[in-house]
C-alpha positions as CSV (number, residue, x, y, z in Angstrom):
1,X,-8.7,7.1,0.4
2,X,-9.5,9.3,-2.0
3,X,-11.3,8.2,-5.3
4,X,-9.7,9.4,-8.7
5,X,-11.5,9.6,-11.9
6,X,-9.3,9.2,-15.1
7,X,-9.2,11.8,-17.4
8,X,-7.1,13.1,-20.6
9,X,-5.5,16.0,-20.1
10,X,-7.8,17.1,-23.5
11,X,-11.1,16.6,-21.0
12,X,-9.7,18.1,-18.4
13,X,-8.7,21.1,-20.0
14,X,-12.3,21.2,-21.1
15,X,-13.9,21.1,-17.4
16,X,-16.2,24.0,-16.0
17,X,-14.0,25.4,-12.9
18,X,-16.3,23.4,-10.8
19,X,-15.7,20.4,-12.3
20,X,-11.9,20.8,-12.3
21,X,-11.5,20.8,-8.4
22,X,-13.2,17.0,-8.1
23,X,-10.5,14.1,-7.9
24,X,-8.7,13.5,-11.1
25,X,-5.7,11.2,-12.5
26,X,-4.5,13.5,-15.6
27,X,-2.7,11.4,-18.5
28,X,-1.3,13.4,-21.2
29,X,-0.4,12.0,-24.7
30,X,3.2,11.8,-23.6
31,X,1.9,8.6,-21.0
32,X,2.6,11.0,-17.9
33,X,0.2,11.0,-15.1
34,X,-0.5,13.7,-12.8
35,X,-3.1,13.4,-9.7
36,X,-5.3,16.6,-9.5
37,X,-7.4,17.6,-6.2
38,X,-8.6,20.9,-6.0
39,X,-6.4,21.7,-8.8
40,X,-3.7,21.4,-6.9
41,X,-0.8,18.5,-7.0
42,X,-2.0,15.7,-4.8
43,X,-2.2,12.4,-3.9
44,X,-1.4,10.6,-0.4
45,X,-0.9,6.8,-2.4
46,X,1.6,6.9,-4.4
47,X,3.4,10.1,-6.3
48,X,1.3,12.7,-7.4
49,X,3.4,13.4,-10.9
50,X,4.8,10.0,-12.7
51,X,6.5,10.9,-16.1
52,X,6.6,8.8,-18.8
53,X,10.4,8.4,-18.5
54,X,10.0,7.1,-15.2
55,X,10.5,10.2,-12.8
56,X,8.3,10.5,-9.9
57,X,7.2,13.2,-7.5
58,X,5.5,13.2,-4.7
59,X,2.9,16.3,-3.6
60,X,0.7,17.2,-1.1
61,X,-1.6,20.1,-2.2
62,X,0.4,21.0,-4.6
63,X,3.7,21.0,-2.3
64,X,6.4,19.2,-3.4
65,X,8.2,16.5,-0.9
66,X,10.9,13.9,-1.1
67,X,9.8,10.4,0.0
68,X,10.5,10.3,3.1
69,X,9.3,13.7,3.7
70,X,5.8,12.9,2.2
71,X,5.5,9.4,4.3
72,X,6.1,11.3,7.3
73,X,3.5,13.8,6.5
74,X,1.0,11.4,6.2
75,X,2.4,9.1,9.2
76,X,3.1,6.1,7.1
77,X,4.5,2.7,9.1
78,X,7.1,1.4,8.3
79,X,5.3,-1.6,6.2
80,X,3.6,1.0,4.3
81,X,7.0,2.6,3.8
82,X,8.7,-0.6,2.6
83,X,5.7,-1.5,0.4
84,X,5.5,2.1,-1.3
85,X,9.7,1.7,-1.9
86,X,9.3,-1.7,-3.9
87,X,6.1,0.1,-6.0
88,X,7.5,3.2,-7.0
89,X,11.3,3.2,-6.5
């Protein structure tokens, strides 16, 4: 599982391009999140863009899936599947 530090979207913006392609969850003053590796769209727990409005979308390096396109990418069971519906939809 990959580790995520959490970062404003102010600090982040500040980063060295180095620095910028570690692990990151991204909150912005608006309360959305975005999960940053690489610099790309990415996160294989949960979805990779939450809005504050309560939106989500799920990415793997910075491509965009539906749900069930992005648990079959990453081979999820069916008890991770029902889990990940009760969290996030």
């Amino acid at each position: 599982m990959i580790k995520y530090k959490n970062i404003s979207s102010y600090k982040y913006n500040k980063l060295s391009d180095k620095e910028s392609k570690k692990p990151y969850c991204i909150e912005f003053n608006d309360g959305t999140k975005g999960w940053i590796v690489n610099g790309r769209n990415h996160r294989e727990d949960g979805p990779a863009v939450e809005y504050n409005d309560g939106d989500k979308y799920w990415f793997l390096n910075d491509k965009e899936y539906s749900f069930e396109e992005w648990c079959n990418e990453l081979n999820k069971t069916d008890e991770e599947k029902v889990f990940l519906r009760l969290k996030y939809l």
